[in-house]
Structure formats: C-alpha cells, structure tokens
N, C-alpha and C positions, 0 to 999 in steps of 0.2 A: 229746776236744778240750777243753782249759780254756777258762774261760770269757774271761780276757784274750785268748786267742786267738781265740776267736768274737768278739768286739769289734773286735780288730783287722780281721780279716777281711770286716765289714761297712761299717765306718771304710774298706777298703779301698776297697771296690765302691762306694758312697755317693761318696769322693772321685773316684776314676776317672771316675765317671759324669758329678757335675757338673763337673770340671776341663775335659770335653771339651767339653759342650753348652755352656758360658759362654764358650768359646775358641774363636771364629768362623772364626780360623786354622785349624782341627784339621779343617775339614770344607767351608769356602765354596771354597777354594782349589782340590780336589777335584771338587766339582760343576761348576763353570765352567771351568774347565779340560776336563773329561772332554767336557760342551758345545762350547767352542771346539774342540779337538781331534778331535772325534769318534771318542773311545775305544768301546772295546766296554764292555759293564759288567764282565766277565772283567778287563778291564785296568783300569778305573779302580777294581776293589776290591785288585788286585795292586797297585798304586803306593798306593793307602790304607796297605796293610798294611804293606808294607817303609818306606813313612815312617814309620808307627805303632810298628813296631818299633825302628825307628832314633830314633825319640822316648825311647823309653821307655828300651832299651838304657844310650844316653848316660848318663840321669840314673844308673840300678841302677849302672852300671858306678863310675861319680864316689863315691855313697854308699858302696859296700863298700870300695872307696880309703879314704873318711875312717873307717870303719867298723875295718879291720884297723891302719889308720893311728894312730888316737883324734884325729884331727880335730878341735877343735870344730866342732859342729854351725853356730854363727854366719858358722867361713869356710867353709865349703860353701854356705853361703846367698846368702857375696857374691859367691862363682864364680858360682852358678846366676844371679843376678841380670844379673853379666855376660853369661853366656851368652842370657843374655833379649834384653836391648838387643841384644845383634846379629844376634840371629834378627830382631828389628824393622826393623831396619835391613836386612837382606837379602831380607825380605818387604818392603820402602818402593822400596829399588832393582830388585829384579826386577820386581815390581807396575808402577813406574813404569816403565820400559825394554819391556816388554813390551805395558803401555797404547798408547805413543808408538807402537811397530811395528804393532799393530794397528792405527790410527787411519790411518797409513800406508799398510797394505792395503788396508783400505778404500776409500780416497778413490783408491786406483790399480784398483781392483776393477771394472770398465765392462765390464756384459756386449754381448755382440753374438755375432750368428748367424753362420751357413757353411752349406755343404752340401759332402758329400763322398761317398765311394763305397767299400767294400770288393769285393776279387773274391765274384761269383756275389750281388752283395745289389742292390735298386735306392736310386738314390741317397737320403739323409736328409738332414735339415736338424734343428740341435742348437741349442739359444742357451749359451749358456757363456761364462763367463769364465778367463783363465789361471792367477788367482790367487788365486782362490776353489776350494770345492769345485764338482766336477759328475760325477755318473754316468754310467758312459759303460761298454759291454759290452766295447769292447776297448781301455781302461785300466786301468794297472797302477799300485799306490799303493805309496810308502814309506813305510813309517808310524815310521820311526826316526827318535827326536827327544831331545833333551841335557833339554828339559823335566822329566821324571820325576827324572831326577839333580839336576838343581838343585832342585827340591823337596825330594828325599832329604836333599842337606845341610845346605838350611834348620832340618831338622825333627831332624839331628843336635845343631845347636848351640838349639834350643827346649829348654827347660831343663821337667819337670814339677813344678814348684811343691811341692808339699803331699806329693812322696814321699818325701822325703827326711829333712824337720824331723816329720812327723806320720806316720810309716809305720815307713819303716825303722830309723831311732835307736830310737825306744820298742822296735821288733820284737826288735832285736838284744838286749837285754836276756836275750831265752831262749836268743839262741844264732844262727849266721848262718840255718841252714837257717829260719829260723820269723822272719828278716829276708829271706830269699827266697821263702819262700813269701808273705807279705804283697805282694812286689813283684811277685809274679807275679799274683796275683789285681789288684792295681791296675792291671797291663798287661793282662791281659785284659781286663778292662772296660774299660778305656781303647779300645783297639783294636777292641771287636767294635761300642762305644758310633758311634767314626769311621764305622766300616763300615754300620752303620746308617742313620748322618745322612745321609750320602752318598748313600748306595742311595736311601734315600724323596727328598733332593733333587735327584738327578737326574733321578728318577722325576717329581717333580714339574716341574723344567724342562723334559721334555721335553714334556709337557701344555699349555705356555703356548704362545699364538698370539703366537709371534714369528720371524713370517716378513720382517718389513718391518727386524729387526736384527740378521740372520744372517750379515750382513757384516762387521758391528762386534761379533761374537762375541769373538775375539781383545782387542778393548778392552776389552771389559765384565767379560775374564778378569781382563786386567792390572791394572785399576780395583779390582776385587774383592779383590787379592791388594795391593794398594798398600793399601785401606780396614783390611786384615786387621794390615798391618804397623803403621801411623797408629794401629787400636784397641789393640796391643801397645805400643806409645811411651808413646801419652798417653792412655789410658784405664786401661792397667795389666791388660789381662786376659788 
C-alpha cells in the first residue's frame, strides 16, 4: 500500500469519526426515539444502520456522478449544501410535528384503574392508560410505524460534508477503485462510529430516573429531533 494511500485512509477514519460525533443528528435522533418508541436494541441499531447507509450511499453515489462526469468539485459542493438545508428543514418540521403530537399525548394520557376477569383466573385490578404504554399478559402490540422511514429519508437527503471535496476527488487521482475504497473506509467509520453512540446513549437513557417523564417521552423525541434540525440551520454542523 503507497503511502498516499495510507493517508488517505487514515484521513478517512479520522473524518468519519469526527463528522459523526460533532453531528448530533447522526445519533440524538436515535436514542430518543429508540426511548419513546420502545424499540428493542436489535431494532434501533437496524434503523441506525439503514439510515447510516442511506447517508452515506447518497453522498458516494452523487461524487462518482461528478467523478466519471468531471464535475467540478465546487458544484458538488453547492448540491451537497443544498441537500443540507433540507435535511434541516425536514429534521425542524418532523422534530416540530412530532413534539406537538407528543405533548398532545400526553396531556390526554390519564391513567385510571378497572378490574376484570379472564376464564378459569380470579378477578385483577390493573391501572393503565389507553394511550400510553402498559403490560398487560393478554395484549398484543403493533409495533409497525412510518417513523424509521421518515428517518431514512431524512438522512438520504443529509449530505456528508468532507467525503466528497477531501476524500474522494484527491482519491480518484489513482483511479475509481482507490476513490471507492476510501469511501468505503469513510462509511464504515461513519456507521459503526453511529452505532456506537447510540448503543452507549441509550444504554445510558435507560439508567436515568425518569419515571415522572415517560409520558412526555414522545416530546422529548420531537424536541431532540427539532434541536438536531435548528443545530444543522444555524449552527452549521
């Protein structure tokens, strides 16, 4: 392996890494979600991954376009950019729309008791509410939700910054294969980097003593995913 190519390759893993951890989108949306929702970890590293991929994809896909095309590199840049603002703007309006429905649940959320009876059991008394969660031995969940997809193509149109102008144009110089290999080491780290954050923060949510705001889970989603779109606008990250 030449040595421009071991540079590159570390250039890769180095950007992947911090591109994710500085992009609060790439992993908050995730955790609190996977929290509101009550995903299994199985499923919230499944919907990590296919957004992760769908991240990443988009961008490789767009660069070998300007790549076999001869592009300049500066309009790829102002596509990508585009595609920025609107991932912000679609992280502002799902965040917001889905805060509002939570906050909504919530405040309709009023638990209250019963008592009831199955054949051959003596009768039980449950507290629960209809529109919240509650366990219950003979209920059956649906856990089929448009959520994950709308995530998905958020994170299609999220553009990755730095793969593009500082990865793959330089890469391509050797030739496409050694502009796809660099992109591929930048998606893996990118991806397994997600995969991580997520794991240890929902690991970590699930640790907090917040039982008195499990109602307002759902907003705290929406809110998180409205903050994520707000730092992509006007913060620029």
């Amino acid at each position: 392996m030449s040595s421009e190519m071991m540079l590159l390759g570390m250039t890769a893993i180095s950007l992947g890494f911090f591109h994710t951890i500085l992009g609060p989108d790439h992993y908050l949306p995730f955790v609190f979600m996977s929290k509101a929702k009550g995903w299994s970890i199985s499923k919230t590293a499944g919907v990590t991954f296919l957004c992760g991929l769908g991240h990443i994809l988009s961008s490789v896909l767009l660069g070998f376009i300007g790549i076999i095309l001869g592009v300049a590199v500066f309009k790829l840049e102002t596509i990508e950019s585009f595609r920025g603002e609107l991932a912000g703007w679609f992280l502002l309006g799902f965040g917001f729309t889905y805060c509002v429905w939570g906050l909504h649940q919530a405040l309709r959320n009023k638990s209250h008791a019963h008592s009831h009876c199955h054949q051959a059991e003596k009768q039980h008394i449950h507290k629960h509410n209809h529109r919240g969660k509650h366990s219950h031995i003979h209920q059956s969940q649906d856990n089929r939700s448009v959520t994950p997809w709308i995530l998905f193509t958020i994170f299609i149109f999220g553009p990755c910054e730095p793969l593009i102008p500082l990865l793959m144009y330089p890469a391509a110089k050797g030739g496409l294969v050694t502009a796809l290999s660099v992109a591929l080491v930048f998606g893996l780290t990118t991806i397994i980097t997600m995969l991580g954050v997520v794991f240890i923060g929902s690991f970590g949510l699930m640790r907090l003593p917040l039982t008195n705001l499990e109602k307002y889970s759902h907003a705290l989603a929406g809110l998180t995913i409205f903050l994520c779109g707000g730092a992509i606008k006007f913060l620029g990250l």
